[in-house]
C-alpha positions as CSV (number, residue, x, y, z in Angstrom):
1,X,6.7,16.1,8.5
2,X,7.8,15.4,4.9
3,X,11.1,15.1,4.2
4,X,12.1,12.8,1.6
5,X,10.1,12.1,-2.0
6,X,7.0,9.4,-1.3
7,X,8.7,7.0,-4.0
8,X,10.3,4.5,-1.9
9,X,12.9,4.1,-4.7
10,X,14.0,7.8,-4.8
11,X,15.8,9.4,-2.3
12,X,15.5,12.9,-3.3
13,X,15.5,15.0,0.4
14,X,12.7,18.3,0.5
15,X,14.6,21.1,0.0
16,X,12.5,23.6,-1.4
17,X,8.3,23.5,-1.6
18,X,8.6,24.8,-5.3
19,X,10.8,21.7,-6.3
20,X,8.5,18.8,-6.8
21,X,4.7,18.4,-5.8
22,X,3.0,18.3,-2.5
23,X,0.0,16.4,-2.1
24,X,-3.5,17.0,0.3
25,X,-5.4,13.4,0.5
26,X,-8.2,13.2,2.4
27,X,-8.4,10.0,3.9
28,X,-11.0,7.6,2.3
29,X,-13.8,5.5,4.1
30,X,-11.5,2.5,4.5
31,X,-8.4,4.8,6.2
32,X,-11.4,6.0,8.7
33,X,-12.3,2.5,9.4
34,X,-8.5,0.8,9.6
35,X,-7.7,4.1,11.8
36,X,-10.9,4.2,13.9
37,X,-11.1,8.4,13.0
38,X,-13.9,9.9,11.7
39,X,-12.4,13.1,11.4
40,X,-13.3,14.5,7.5
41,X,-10.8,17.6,8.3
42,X,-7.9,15.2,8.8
43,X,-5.4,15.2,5.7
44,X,-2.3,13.3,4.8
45,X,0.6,15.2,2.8
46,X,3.1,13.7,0.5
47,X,5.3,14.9,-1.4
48,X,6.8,14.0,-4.8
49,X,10.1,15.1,-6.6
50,X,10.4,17.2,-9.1
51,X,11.4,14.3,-11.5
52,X,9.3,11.9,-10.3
53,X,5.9,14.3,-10.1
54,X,6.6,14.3,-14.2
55,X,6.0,10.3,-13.8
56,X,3.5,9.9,-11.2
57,X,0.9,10.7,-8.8
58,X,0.1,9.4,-5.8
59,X,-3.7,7.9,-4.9
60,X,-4.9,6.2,-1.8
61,X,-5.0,2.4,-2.3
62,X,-7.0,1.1,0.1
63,X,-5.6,1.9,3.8
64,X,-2.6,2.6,2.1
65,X,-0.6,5.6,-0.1
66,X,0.2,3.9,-3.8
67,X,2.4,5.3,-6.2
68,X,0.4,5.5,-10.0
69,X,2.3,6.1,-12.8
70,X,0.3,8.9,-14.9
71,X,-0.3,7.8,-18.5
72,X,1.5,8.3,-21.5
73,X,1.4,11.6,-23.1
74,X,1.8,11.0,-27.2
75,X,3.4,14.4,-28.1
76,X,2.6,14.5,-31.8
77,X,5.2,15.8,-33.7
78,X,4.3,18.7,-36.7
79,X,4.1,18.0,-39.9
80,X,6.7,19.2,-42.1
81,X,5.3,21.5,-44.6
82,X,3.5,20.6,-47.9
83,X,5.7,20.7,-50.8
84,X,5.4,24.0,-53.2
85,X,3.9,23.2,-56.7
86,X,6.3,25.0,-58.9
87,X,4.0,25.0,-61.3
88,X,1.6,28.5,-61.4
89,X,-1.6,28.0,-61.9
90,X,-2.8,30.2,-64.7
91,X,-5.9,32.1,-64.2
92,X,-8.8,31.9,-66.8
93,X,-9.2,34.6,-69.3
94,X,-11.6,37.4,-68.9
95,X,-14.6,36.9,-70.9
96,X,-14.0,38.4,-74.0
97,X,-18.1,39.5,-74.5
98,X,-19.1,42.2,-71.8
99,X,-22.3,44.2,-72.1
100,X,-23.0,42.8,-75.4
101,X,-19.7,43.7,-77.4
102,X,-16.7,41.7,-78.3
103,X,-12.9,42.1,-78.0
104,X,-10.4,41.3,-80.3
């Protein structure tokens, strides 16, 4: 039964399912061979804090459960607006000859 966060250095106690992340791992070939079970339906759970699911995940390591940390997210910050050109652009002059006659 899980009761406690799978980081060995967090003692965080399960409380409540929606605080954290549980984990499903299906055991891989080298679990069934250390374990001598072929069964494909049998699953391992785990679960993970609230603050440390933000930091990690968990993978099987060989026969074992390891904790990964999950990679860096760069959160790119916006860019501050481009400056206003206080200067107005001046539009160019309607053609003074339309339809063959000038304007003065």
């Amino acid at each position: 039964m899980l009761s406690k966060c799978a980081n060995p250095r967090c003692s965080e106690i399960l409380r409540y399912l929606h605080k954290g992340k549980i984990f499903c791992l299906a055991p891989t070939p080298e679990v069934q061979t250390a374990t001598g079970k072929r069964n494909p339906a049998l699953e391992e759970r785990f679960w993970l804090c609230e603050r440390c699911s933000k930091e990690m995940t968990l993978v099987w390591g060989g026969t074992q459960v390891k904790l990964v940390r999950l990679p860096f997210k760069v959160v790119e910050a916006p860019l501050p607006p481009a400056p206003k050109n206080e200067m107005r652009r001046r539009r160019p002059r309607a053609r003074a000859v339309r339809a063959g006659r000038e304007d003065r």
